[in-house]
C-alpha positions as CSV (number, residue, x, y, z in Angstrom):
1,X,0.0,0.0,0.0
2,X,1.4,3.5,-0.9
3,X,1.9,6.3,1.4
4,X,-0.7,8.1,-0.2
5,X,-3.9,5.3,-0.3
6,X,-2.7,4.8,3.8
7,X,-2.9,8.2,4.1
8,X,-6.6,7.8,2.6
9,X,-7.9,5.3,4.0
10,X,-7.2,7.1,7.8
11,X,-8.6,9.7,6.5
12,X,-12.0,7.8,5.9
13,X,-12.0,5.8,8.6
14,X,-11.5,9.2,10.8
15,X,-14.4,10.7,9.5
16,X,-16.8,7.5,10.4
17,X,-15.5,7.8,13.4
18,X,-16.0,11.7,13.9
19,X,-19.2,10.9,12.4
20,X,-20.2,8.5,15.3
21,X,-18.2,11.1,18.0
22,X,-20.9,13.7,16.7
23,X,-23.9,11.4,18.0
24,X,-22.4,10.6,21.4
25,X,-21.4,14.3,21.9
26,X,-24.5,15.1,24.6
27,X,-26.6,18.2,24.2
28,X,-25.7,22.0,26.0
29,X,-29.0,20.6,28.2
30,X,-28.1,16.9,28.7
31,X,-24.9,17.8,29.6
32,X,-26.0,20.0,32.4
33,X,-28.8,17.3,33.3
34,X,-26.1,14.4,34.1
35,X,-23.6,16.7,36.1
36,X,-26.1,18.2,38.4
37,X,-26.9,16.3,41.4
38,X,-30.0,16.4,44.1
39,X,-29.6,18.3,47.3
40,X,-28.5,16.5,50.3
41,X,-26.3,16.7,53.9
42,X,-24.8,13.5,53.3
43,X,-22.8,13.2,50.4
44,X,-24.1,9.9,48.5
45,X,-21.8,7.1,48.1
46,X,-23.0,5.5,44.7
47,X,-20.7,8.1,42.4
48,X,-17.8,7.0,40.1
49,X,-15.0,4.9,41.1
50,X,-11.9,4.5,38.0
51,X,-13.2,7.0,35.6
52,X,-10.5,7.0,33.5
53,X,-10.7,3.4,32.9
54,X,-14.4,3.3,32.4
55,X,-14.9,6.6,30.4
56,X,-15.8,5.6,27.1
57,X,-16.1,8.5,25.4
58,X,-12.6,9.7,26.7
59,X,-11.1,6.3,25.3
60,X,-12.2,7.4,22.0
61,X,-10.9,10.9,22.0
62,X,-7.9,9.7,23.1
63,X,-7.5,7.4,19.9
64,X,-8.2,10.9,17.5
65,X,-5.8,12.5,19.7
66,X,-3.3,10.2,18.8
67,X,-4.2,10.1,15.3
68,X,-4.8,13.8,14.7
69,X,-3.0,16.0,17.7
70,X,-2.5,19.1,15.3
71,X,-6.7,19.6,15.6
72,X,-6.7,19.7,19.3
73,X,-6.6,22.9,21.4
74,X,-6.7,23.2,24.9
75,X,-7.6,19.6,25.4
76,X,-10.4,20.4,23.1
77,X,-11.9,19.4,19.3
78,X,-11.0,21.8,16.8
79,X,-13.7,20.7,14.4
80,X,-12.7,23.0,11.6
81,X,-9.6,22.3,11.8
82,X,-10.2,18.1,11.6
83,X,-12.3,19.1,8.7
84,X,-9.1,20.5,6.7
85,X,-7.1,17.8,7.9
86,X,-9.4,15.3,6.6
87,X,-10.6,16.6,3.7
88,X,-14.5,17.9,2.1
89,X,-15.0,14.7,0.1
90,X,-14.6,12.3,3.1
91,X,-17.2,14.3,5.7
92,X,-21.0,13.3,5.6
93,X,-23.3,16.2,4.2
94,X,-25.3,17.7,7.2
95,X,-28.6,17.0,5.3
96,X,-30.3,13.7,4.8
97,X,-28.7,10.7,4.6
98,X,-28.8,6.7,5.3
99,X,-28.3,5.9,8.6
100,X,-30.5,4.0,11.5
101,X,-32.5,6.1,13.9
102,X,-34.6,5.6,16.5
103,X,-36.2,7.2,20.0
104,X,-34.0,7.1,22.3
105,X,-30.5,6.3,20.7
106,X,-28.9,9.3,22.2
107,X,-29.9,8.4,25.2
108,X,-28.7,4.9,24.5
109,X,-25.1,6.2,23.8
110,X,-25.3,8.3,27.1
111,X,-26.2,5.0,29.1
112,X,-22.9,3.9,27.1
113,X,-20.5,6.3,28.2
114,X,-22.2,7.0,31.9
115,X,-19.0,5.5,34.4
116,X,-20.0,2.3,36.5
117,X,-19.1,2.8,40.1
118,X,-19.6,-1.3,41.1
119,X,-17.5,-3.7,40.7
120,X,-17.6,-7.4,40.9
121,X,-17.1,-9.7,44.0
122,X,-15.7,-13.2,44.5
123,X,-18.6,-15.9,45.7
124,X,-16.3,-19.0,47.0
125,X,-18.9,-21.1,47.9
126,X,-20.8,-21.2,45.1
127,X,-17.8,-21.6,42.8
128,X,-16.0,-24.8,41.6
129,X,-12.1,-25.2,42.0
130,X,-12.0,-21.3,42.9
131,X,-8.3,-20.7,43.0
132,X,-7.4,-23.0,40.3
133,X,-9.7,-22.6,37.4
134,X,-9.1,-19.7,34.5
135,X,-13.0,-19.6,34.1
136,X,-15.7,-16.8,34.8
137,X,-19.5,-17.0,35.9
138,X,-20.6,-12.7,36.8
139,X,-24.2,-13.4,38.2
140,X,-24.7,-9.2,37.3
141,X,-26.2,-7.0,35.2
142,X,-24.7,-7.5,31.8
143,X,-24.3,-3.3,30.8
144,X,-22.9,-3.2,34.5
145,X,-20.8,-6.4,33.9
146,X,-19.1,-5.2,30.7
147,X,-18.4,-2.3,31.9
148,X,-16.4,-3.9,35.0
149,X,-14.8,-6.2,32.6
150,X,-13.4,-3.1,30.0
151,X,-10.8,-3.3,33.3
152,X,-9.2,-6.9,32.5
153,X,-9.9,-7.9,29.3
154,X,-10.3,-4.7,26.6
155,X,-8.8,-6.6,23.4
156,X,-8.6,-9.8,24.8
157,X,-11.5,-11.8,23.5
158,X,-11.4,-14.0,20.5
159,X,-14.8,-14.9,20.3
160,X,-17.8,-13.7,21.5
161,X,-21.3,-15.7,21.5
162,X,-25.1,-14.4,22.9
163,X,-28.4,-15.4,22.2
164,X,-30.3,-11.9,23.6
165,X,-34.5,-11.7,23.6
166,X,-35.9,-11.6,20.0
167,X,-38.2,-9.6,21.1
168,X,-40.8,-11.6,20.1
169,X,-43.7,-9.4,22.0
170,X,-43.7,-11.7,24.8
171,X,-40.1,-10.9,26.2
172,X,-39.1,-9.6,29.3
173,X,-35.6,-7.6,29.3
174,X,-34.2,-4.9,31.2
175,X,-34.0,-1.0,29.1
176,X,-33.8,2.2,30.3
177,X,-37.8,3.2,30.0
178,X,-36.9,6.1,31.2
179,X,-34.2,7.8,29.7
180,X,-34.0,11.1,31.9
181,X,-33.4,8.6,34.9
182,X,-30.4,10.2,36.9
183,X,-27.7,8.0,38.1
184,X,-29.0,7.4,41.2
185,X,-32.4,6.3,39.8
186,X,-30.3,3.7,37.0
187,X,-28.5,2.5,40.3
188,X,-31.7,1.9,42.5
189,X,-32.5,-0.1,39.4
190,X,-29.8,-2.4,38.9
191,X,-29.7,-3.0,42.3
192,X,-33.5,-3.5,42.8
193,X,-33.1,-7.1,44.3
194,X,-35.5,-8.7,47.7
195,X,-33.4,-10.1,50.7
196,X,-32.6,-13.1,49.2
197,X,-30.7,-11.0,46.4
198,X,-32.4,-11.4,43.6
199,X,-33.6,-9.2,40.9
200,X,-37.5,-8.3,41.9
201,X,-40.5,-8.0,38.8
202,X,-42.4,-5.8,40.8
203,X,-39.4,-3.3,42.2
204,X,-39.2,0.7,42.3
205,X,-38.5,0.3,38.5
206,X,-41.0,-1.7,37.1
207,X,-40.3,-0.8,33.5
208,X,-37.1,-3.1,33.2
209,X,-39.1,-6.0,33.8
210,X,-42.6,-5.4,32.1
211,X,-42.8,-7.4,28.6
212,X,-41.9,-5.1,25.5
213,X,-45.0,-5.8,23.6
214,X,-45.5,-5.3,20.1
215,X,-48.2,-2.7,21.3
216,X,-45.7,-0.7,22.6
217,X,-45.4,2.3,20.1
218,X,-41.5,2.4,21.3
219,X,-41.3,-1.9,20.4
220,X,-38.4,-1.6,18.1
221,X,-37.3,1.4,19.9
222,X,-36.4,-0.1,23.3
223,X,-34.9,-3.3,22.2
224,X,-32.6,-1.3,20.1
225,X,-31.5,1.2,23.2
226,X,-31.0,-2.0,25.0
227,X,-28.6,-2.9,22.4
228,X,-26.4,-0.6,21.4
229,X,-24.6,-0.2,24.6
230,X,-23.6,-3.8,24.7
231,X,-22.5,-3.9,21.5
232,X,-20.2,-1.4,21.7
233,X,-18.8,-2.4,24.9
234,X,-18.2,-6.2,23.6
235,X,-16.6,-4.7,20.7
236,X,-13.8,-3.3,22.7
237,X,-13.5,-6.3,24.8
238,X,-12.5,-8.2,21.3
239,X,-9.3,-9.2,19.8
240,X,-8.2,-7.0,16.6
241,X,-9.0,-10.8,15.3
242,X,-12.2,-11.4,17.1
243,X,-15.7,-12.5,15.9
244,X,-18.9,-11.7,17.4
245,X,-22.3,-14.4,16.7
246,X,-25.6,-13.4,17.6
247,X,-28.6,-15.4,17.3
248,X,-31.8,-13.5,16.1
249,X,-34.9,-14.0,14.5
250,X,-37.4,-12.2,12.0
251,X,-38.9,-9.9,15.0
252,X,-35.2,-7.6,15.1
253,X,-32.8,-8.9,12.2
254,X,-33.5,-5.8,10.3
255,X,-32.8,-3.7,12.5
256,X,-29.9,-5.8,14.3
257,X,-28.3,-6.1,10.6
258,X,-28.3,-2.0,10.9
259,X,-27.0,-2.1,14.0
260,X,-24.2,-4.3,13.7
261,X,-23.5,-1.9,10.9
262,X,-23.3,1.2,12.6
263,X,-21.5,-0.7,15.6
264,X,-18.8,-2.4,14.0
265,X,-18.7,-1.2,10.7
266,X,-20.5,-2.6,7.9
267,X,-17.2,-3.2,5.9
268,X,-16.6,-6.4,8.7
269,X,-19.9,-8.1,8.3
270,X,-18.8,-11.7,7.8
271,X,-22.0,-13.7,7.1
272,X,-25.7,-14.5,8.0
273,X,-26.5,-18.1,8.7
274,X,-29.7,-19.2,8.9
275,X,-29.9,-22.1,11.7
276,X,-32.9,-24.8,11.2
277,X,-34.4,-24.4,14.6
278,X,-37.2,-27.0,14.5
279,X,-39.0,-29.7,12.1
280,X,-42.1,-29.1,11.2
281,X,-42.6,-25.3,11.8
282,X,-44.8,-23.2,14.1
283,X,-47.8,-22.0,12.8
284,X,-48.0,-18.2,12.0
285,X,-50.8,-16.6,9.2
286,X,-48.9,-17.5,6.3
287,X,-46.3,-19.8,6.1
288,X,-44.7,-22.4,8.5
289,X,-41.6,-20.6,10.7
290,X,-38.5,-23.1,11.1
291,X,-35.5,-20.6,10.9
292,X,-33.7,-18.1,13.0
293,X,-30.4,-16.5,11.9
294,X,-27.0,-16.2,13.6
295,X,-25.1,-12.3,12.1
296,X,-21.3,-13.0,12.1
297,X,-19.0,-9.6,12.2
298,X,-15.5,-9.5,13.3
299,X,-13.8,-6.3,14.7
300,X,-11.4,-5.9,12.2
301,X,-12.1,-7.9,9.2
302,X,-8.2,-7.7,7.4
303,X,-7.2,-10.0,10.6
304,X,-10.2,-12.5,10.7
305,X,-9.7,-16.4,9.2
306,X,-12.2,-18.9,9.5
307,X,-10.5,-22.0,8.9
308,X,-13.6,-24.1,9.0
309,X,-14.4,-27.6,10.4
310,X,-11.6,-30.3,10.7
311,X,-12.6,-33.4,7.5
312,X,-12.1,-36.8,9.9
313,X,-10.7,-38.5,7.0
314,X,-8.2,-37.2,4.4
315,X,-7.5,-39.5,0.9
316,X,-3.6,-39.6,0.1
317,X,-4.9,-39.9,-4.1
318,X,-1.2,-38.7,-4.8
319,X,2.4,-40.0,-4.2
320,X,6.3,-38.4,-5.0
321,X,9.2,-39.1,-3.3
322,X,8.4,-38.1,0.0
323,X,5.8,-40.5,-0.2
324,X,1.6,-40.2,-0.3
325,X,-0.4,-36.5,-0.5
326,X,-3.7,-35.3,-1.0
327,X,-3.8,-31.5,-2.7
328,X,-5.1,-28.8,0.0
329,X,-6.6,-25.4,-0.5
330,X,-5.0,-23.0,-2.7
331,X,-1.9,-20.8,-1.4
332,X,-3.9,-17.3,-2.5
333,X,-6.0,-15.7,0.2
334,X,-9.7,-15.5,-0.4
335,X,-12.7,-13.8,0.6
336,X,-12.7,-10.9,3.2
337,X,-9.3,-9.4,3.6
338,X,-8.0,-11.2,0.4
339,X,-6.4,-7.8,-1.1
340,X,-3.1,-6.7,-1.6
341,X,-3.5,-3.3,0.2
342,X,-5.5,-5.7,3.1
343,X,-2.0,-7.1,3.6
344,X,1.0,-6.0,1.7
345,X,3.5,-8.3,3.1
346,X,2.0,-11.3,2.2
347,X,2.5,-9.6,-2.3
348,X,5.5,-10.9,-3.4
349,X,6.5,-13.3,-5.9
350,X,6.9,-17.3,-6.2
351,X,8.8,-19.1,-8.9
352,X,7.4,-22.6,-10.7
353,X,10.0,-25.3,-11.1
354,X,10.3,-24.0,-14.7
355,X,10.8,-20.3,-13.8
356,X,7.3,-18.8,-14.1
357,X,7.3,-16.0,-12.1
358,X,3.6,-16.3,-9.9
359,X,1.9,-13.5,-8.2
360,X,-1.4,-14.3,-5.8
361,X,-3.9,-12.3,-8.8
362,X,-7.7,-12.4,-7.3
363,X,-10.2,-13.8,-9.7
364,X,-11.0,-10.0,-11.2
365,X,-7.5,-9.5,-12.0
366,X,-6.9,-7.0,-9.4
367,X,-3.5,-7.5,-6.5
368,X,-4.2,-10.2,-4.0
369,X,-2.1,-11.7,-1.0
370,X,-0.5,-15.2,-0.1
371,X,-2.3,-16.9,2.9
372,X,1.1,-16.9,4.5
373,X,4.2,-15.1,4.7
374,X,7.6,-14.8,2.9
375,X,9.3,-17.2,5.1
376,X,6.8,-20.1,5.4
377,X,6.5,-19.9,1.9
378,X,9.8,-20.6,1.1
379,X,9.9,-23.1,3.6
380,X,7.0,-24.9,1.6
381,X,8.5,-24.4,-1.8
382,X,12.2,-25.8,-0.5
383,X,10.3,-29.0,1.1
384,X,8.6,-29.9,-2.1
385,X,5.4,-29.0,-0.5
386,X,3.9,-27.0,-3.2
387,X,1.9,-28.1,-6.3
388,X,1.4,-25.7,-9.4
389,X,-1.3,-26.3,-12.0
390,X,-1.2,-24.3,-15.0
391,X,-4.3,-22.6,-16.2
392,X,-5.4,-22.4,-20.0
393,X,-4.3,-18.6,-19.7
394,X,-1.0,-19.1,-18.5
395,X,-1.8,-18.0,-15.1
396,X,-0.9,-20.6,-12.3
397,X,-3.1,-22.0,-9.2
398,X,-0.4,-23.4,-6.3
399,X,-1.7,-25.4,-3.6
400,X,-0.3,-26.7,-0.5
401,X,0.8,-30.2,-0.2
402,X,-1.4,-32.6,2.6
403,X,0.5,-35.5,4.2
404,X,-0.7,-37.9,6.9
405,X,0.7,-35.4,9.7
406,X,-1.6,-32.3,8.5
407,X,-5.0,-31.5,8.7
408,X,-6.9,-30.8,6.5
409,X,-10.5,-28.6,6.6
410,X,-14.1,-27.9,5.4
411,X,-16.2,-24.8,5.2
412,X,-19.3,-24.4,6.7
413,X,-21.9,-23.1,4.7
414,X,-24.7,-20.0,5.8
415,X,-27.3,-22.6,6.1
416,X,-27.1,-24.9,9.2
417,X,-29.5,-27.5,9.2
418,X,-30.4,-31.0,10.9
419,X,-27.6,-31.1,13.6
420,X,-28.6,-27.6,15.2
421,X,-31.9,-28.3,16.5
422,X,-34.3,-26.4,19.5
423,X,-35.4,-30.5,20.4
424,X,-31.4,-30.9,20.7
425,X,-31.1,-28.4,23.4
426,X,-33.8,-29.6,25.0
427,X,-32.8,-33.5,25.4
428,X,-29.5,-32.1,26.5
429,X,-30.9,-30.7,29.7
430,X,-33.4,-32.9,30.4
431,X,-30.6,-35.8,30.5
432,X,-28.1,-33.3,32.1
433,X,-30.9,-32.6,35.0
434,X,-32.5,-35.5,34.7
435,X,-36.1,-34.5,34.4
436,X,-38.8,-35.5,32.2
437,X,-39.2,-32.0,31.3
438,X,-36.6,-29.5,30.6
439,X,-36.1,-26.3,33.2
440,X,-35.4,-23.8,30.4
441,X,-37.1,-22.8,27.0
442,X,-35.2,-22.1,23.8
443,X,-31.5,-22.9,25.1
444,X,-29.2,-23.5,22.2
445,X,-27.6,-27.0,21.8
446,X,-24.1,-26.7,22.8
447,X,-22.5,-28.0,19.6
448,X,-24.0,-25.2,18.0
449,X,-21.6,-23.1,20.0
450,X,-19.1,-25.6,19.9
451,X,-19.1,-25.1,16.0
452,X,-19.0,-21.6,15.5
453,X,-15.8,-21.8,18.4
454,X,-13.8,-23.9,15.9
455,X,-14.8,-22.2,12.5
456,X,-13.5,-18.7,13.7
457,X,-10.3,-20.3,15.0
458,X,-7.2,-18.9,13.0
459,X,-4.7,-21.4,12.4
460,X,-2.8,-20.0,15.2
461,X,-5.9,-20.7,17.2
462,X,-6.0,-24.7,16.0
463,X,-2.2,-24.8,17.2
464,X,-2.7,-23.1,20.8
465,X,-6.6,-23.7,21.8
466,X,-6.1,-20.9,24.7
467,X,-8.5,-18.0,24.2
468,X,-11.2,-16.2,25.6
469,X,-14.9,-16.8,24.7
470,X,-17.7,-14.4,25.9
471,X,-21.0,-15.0,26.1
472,X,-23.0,-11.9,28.3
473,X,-26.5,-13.3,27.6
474,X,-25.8,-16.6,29.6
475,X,-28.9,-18.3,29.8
476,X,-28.9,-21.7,30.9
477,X,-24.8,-21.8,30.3
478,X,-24.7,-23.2,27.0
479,X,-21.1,-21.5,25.9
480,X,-19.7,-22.6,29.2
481,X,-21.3,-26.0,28.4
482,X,-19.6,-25.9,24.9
483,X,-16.4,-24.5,25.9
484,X,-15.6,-27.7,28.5
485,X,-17.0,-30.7,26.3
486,X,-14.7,-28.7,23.1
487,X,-11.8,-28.8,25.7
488,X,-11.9,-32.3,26.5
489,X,-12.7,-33.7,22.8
490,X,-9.4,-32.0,21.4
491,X,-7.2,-30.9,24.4
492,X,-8.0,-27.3,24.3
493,X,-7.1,-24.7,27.1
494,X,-9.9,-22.5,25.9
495,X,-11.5,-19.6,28.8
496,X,-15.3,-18.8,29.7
497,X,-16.7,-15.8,30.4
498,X,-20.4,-15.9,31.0
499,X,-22.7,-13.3,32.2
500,X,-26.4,-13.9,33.6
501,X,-28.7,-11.6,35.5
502,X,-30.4,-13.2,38.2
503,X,-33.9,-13.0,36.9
504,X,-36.6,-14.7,38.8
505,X,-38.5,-18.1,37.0
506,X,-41.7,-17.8,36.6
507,X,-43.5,-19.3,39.8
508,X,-45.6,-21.9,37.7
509,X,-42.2,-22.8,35.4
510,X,-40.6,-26.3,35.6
511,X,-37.3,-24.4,36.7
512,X,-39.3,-22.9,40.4
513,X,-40.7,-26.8,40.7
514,X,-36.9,-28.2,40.4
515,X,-36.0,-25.4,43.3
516,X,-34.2,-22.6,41.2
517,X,-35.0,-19.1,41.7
518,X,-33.3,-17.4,38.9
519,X,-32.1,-18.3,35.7
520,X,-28.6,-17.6,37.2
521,X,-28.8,-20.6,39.5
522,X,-29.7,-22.5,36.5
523,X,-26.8,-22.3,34.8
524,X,-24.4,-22.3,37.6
525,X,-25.8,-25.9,38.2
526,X,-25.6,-27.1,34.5
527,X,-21.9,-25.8,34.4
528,X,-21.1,-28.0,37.9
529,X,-23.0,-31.0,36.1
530,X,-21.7,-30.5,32.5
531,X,-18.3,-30.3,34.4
532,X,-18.8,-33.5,36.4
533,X,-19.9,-35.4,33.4
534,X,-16.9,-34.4,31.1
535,X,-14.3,-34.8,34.2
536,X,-16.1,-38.6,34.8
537,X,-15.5,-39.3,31.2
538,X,-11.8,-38.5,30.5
539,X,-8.9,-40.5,30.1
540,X,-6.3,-41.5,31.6
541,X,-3.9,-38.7,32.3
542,X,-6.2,-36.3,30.3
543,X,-7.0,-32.8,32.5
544,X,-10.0,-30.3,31.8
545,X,-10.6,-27.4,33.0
546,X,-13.8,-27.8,34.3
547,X,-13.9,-25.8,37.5
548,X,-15.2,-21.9,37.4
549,X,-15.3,-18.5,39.8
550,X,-18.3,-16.9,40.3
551,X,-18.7,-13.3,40.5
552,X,-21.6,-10.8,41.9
553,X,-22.0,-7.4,41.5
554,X,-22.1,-5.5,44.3
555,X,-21.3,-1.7,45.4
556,X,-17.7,-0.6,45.4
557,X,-15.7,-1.4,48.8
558,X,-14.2,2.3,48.5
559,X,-15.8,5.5,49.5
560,X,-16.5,7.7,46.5
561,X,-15.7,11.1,46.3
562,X,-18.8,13.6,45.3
563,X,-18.2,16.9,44.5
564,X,-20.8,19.1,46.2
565,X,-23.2,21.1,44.2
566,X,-22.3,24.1,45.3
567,X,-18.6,23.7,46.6
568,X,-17.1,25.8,49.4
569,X,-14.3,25.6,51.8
570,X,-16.6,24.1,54.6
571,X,-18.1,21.0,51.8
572,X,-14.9,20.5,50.8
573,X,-13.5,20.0,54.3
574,X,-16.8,17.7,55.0
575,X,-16.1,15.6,51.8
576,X,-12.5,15.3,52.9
577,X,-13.3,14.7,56.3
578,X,-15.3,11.7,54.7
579,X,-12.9,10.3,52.8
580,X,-9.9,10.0,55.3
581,X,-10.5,6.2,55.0
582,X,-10.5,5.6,51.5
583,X,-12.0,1.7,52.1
584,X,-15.9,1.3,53.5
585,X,-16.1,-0.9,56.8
586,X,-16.6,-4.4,56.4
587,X,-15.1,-4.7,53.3
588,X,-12.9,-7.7,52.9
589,X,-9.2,-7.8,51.5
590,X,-9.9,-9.6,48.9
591,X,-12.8,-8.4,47.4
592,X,-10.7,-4.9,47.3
593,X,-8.0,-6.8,45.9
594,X,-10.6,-8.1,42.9
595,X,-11.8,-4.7,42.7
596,X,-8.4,-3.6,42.2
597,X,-6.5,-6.2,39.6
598,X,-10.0,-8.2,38.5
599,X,-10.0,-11.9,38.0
600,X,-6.4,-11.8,38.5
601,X,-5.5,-15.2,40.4
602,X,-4.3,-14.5,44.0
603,X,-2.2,-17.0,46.3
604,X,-2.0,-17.0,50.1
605,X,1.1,-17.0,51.8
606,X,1.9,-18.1,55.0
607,X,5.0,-16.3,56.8
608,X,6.7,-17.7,59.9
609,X,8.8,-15.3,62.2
610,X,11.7,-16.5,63.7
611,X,13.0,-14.8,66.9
């Protein structure tokens, strides 16, 4: 790639992103609403805690300020200035244009940015192999839980996997209904539990649990708001190389598809499968409904490669002197991120045994890139581990030699059918709980999971198996389900990280009759019995990973510094007064420890003193 077309292609990229900075910058009047705070003579004790690492917005300014500091003055946006740098053609006209709006989504991208001031506490005793396992259950709030997690994992994910409401009409999911509520009305909410600790239907804020019908004249509106956030926040917890998959169905794929767009950019959409969900079909008005859809986008599409599905058996049809092969996939890169200026290190040239000189051409003629680099190329070519087959043209295809020792691999198609089923799920649990009747509707079966894990693996990925996978819409624990069994079938050191708000069961639901309160406790107990099942059924010598550490959310164990309203030498001395003791009574070392360096494994030490 030329100076110039890198130069470019910042300069695009800059103004989507200035584009996007526009719509989170609040209003004159929302700006004033969030910073003023209610009268009081006790300073409150629910304010921020690590705004720096939590500010979203400031994260992003931070990234222009390191790509553009000539437009910043005084710690503050020149915009006219940015528009010089980048240029008229590249900036948005100010009139119409195509883009996905809706009531509410500035308030969406204000829930976004607004600090958390929780954090997230150890549960021992309701976790397996606590100080030994690398694997995380967060009974929380997900918006509340990503948020805490933007601490310890921001570009550490490879793969993240949910399942969230479709929205069907019947749904009940926590938004923002009211999206003037002031800080300390969102945190009355997320913490509007009964004395056992659990989340209540009928709290203060009865809006995040009432069903979003599709009377609702904001039905679209509020499942979108609830959203965005999310999104955004799970994008930064992904590898430059990760994938997001999200199951949907006809109720919000429209608008998710738009989303996703806006989110992570519509240039790393990877694919739409559509999943056979049941035989037969439901009835509806017109036609029988069998499908749902799973959207596939990757952070930064030039790094993603889906290597596909290990083939069981390979057929050595060829032989020469090193003995038997079978021809593997073509040396040129296809697809998404297949271009030269996707990868300029990976244009150079090859030589046939008769001196052709080969360059990796895409099939419109235009630059492409090897799948590999210089060095492993040669390496191939020196081996003998290259085949080259001439086109009609003139033009050669080269392809890698497969022996015995390699592997070689299938791609899955968009349409998953058969081995995906809703009946699936539900046999798994009922045999997993052992009930005639299964304690969860419309769980995922876990080899569904399972799959998409090992068709976003790189090569790298194959090789190491040790990665992160998120899922933040939990449910009855189907990732962490999939994660362990994939661990044990091919000896991968792959990492959970689920999510799950503790949301009640319904009283009359199979789940209340088998003694579970909340869908939380549900998948806790799969995860112990899934973990039981694949550690019963290993071999000799083989270890899983089957423990995990469970997590709560919970207030933070340090007092919080509030400004007062109206600050003067006798507040300030009052709030300083306050804060002498930085660390709120009864607050154990090592939840502030976890509240300090989260999930980070910590080992006790005995000392002995000798006189």
């Amino acid at each position: 790639m030329t100076g110039t077309e890198d130069a470019s292609n910042i300069k695009k990229q800059t103004a989507l992103f200035l584009g996007n900075l526009r719509t989170l910058q609040p209003t004159e009047n929302q700006g004033k609403t969030m910073a003023t705070e209610p009268n009081r003579t006790e300073p409150n004790r629910t304010e921020i805690i690590h705004e720096e690492e939590n500010n979203y917005i400031k994260n992003n300014i931070l990234q222009l300020k390191f790509l553009f500091p000539e437009v910043f003055c005084e710690e503050k946006i020149d915009f006219e200035k940015l528009k010089l740098v980048l240029g008229a053609d590249n900036l948005a006209d100010a009139g119409e244009r195509y883009q996905l709006n809706w009531a509410g989504k500035t308030a969406a991208y204000l829930n976004l940015q607004s600090p958390t001031s929780n954090t997230l506490v150890p549960c021992r005793e309701e976790s397996v192999d606590f100080d030994g396992t690398q694997n995380v259950f967060i009974e929380a709030e997900n918006l509340e839980a990503l948020k805490i997690l933007q601490k310890a994992y921001v570009g550490s994910v490879k793969m993240i996997y949910i399942d969230p409401p479709y929205n069907t009409g019947s749904d009940s999911f926590i938004y923002p209904d009211k999206f003037s509520e002031s800080r300390e009305e969102y945190a009355r909410r997320v913490g509007d539990t009964d004395d056992a600790g659990y989340l209540k239907r009928d709290g203060v804020f009865q809006g995040a649990w009432r069903k979003n019908g599709k009377g609702n004249g904001h039905y679209h509106s509020n499942w979108l708001s609830m959203m965005l956030p999310r999104l955004h926040l799970a994008k930064t917890l992904l590898r430059e190389d990760g994938v997001i998959f999200i199951s949907i169905d006809d109720n919000e794929q429209a608008q998710l598809k738009l989303l996703c767009d806006e989110v992570f950019g519509a240039e790393n959409f990877v694919a739409e499968f559509s999943r056979e969900a049941i035989k037969g079909g439901s009835q509806s008005k017109f036609v029988r409904e069998t499908h749902d859809y799973i959207l596939c986008y990757a952070k930064n599409i030039q790094y993603v490669e889906f290597t596909g599905f290990e083939k069981e058996e390979l057929t050595l049809n060829l032989e020469d002197e090193k003995g038997k092969y079978a021809k593997g996939r073509e040396l040129n890169k296809w697809g998404a991120g297949s271009r030269r200026e996707d990868s300029p290190s990976m244009w150079f040239p090859i030589y046939s045994p008769y001196g052709d000189e080969i360059y990796p051409i895409r099939n419109d003629g235009s630059e492409g890139r090897w799948r590999m680099g210089k060095k492993k190329m040669e390496e191939l070519i020196v081996n003998n581990e290259v085949i080259y087959e001439k086109r009609t043209d003139g033009t050669f295809i080269v392809y890698e030699k497969l022996r015995g020792n390699k592997t070689n691999f299938s791609q899955i198609t968009t349409f998953l059918r058969d081995k995906y089923l809703n009946a699936s799920a539900t046999e798994e649990l009922k045999r997993l709980f052992k009930k005639e009747r299964a304690i969860f509707d419309f769980s995922k079966p876990y080899n569904l999971v399972a799959d998409l894990i090992q068709i976003s693996e790189s090569e790298t990925d194959k090789d190491s198996k040790d990665y992160f996978i998120l899922d933040f819409f939990s449910g009855s624990g189907t990732t962490a389900h999939a994660v362990m069994q994939l661990n044990a079938e091919d000896g991968g050191s792959r990492r959970f990280i689920c999510v799950q708000l503790p949301e009640e069961t319904d009283e009359k639901s199979e789940a209340r009759k088998a003694g579970f309160a909340n869908i939380a406790e549900i998948a806790k107990e799969r995860i112990r019995r899934a973990g039981g099942q694949i550690s019963g059924s290993l071999q000799n010598g083989q270890s899983v990973d089957t423990g995990f550490k469970v997590f709560k959310l919970a207030a933070s164990g340090f007092r919080q510094w509030r400004q007062p309203e109206h600050a003067n030498a006798e507040s300030l001395q009052r709030e300083l007064s306050l804060n002498i003791d930085a660390v709120l009574p009864d607050t154990s070392s090592e939840n502030l420890l976890y509240e300090l360096m989260p999930f980070c494994p910590i080992h006790r030490l005995k000392t002995c003193f000798m006189n």
